[in-house]
N, C-alpha and C positions, 0 to 999 in steps of 0.2 A: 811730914808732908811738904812740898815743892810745890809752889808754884808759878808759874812767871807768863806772864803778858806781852804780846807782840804787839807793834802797831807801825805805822808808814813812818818816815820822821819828819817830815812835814804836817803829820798831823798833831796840833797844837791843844787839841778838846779833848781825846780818850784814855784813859786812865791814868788822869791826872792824880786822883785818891793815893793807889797805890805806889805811885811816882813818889810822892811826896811823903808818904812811911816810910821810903825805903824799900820796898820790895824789887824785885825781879822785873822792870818793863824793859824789852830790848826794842827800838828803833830801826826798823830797817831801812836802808836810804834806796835800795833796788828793790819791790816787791817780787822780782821775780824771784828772789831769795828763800823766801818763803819754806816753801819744800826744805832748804837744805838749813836752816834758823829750825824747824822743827824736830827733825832729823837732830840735830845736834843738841837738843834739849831733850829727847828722850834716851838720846844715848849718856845722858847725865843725870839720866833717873827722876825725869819733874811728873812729877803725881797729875798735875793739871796745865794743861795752857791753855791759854786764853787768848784771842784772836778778835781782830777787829774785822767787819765784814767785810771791809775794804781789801784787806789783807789773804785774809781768806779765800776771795773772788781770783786770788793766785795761784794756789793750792791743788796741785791736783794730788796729792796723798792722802788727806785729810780724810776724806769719805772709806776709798779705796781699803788704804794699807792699817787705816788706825779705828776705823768702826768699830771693830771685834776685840780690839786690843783691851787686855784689863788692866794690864802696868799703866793705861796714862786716860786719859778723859782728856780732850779737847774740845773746847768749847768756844763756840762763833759767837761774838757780842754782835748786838745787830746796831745801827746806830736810831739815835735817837729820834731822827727828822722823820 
């Protein structure tokens, strides 16, 4: 099982846990990115991502192209305020 965590790179507060194991967070410095950061993570097989809502609010494949999909679960962290 894969799986890895997107978030803004300026954001300094969200998934600092997995940061700090080691795991998979990737940092995008353009959120328009988005779309093609995800895109490139299912084409490498990640069971799960993880998405800050921030991030997300970029996204317009998310709903669309990956709803139905059973190869990946994507999931929106909402933040915490």
């Amino acid at each position: 099982m894969k799986m890895s965590w997107i978030k803004y790179a300026k954001d300094d507060e969200s998934f600092k846990v997995p940061e700090r194991l080691g795991f998979d967070v990737f940092k995008l410095a353009e959120p328009e990115d988005t779309d093609a950061k995800i895109e490139e993570l299912v084409q490498k097989r990640y069971d799960f991502i993880i998405l800050t809502d921030q991030i997300a609010g970029f996204s317009e494949d998310i709903i669309k192209k990956y709803n139905n999909d059973r190869n990946v679960s994507i999931i929106i962290a909402r933040n915490k305020e």
